[in-house]
N, C-alpha and C positions, 0 to 999 in steps of 0.2 A: 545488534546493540540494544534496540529496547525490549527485545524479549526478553535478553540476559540480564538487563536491568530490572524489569520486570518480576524477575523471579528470584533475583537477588533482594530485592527488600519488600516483597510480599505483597505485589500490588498488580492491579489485572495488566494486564497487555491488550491493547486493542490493534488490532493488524485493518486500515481504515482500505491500502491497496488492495485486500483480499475481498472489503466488501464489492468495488468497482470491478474486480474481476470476477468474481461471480456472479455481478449480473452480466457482464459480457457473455461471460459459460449461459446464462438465460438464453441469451438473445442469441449465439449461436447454434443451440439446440434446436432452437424456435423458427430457424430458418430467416430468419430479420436481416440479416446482413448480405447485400447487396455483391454484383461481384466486385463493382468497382471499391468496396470498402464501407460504401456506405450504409446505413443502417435505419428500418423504417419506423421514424421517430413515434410514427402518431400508436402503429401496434405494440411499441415498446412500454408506450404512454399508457396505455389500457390495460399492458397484464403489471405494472408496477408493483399492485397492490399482491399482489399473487409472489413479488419475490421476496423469500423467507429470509434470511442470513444470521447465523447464527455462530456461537466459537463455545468449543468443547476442550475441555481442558485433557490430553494424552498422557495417561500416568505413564507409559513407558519415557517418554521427551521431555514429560514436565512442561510441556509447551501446548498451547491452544492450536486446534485443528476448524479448520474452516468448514461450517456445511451450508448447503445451497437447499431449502426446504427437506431439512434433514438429512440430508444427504452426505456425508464427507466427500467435500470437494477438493482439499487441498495437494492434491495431484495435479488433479485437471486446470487447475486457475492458474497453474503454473508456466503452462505449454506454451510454446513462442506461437502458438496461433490465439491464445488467450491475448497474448504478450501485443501483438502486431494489432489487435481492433481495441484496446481497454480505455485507448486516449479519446477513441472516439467516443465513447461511451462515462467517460469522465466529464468529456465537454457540453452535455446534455443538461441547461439547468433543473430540466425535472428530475433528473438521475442526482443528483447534487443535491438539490433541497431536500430529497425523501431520505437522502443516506448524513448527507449534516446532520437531518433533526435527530436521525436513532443514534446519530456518534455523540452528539449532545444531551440526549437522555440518559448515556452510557456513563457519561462523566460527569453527571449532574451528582454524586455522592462522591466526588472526587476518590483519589486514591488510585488511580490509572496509569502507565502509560500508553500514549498513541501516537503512531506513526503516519504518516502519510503527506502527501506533497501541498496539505493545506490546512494545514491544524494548530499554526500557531496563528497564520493569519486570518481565519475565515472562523475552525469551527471553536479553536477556545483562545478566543485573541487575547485572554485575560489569563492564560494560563502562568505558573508561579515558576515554569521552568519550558525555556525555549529553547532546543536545537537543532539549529542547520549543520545538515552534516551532506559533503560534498565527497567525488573521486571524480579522476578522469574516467573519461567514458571508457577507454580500453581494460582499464582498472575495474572498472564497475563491472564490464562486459566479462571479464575474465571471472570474476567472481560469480555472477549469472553460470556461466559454462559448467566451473565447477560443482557447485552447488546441483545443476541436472546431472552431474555425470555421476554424481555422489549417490544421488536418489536412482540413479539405472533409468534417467530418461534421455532421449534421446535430445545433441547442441550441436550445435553448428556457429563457433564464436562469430566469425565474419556478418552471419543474420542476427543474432543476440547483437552485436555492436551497432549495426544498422539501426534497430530496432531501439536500442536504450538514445541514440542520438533523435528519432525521429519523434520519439515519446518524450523528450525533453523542448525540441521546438515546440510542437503543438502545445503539450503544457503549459511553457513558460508566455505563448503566446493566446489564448483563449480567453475568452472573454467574461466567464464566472470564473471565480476562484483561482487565478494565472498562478505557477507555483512561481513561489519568489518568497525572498527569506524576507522574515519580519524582523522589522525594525531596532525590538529589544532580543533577537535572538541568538544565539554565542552559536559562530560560524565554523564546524570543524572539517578541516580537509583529512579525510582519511588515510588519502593512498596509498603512503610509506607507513601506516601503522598498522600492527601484529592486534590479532584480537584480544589479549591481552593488555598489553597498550591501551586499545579503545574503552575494555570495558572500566581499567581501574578510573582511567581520565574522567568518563560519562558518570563513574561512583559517586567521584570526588566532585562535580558541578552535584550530585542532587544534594550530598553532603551539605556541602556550601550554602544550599538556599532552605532547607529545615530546621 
């Protein structure tokens, strides 16, 4: 939805999930993550400055491509083993602070949209246009499945379902940044609607506030 908003009235997209997953994609590379899940905060803390993240615009898609110190990552940030450690790595406030400030430099020229499970409330709480947009978890998880099998990677709905339920406790429950809808934000449940549906809907609220 805010890609295609995005590129529908000519304004950047910022994908904030792709940053938290590519430093996950870091810290897995790096050998940092433990078996038990967890992750060794203090070596994370020290190569920090060392992760790049950047978004390149794909003239074939018309849509921004994620790279990870130049790198195009946006295959790899996608993988349910990116999928299954990003929560932990979300809940890091130094991982947090360092990615707020670049998400807030980003949109310090406004003209943006950005996604992510803390951006109306954390990183642009003064933003001119707020939306929470919800599904149930089988809905959401089925879209996740599709979405890989579309790209020729490999899904396994049952672990995607698991995985999108277990990354919404931790989220909702963590102690920077908990995702939770903000206050002035317009709440839309998605699940019975057609992409079409969403995007004219998502049109007509930017309409509405310009």
């Amino acid at each position: 939805m805010a890609k295609d908003l995005a590129k529908e009235i000519g304004y950047i997209y910022i994908d904030t999930g792709a940053m938290y997953r590519s430093v996950t994609l870091y810290a897995l590379r790096a050998g940092m993550f433990a078996e038990d899940g967890s992750v060794d905060e203090a070596a994370l803390e020290a190569q920090m400055a060392n992760v790049n993240i950047s978004f390149k615009l794909n003239e074939e898609t018309g849509r921004p491509d994620t790279y990870l110190n130049g790198e195009l990552v946006e295959r790899d940030i996608r993988t349910i083993e990116v999928s299954s450690h990003v929560s932990v790595i979300a809940a890091l406030p130094f991982v947090r602070k360092a990615l707020v400030e670049q998400q807030q430099l980003m949109g310090k020229e406004k003209g943006i949209v950005m996604d992510g499970r803390d951006i109306g409330t954390t990183v642009f709480s003064d933003a001119e246009l707020k939306i929470f947009v919800t599904a149930s978890s089988d809905i959401r998880a089925q879209r996740r499945f599709d979405e890989l099998k579309a790209k020729g990677m490999p899904a396994d709905y049952d672990a995607i379902k698991k995985n999108v339920e277990e990354r919404d406790y931790i989220d909702t429950h963590r102690e920077v940044s908990p995702l939770r809808r903000a206050d002035d934000a317009i709440e839309l449940d998605n699940s019975n609607m057609t992409i079409a549906e969403q995007k004219e809907w998502l049109l007509n609220q930017y309409k509405s506030r310009i």
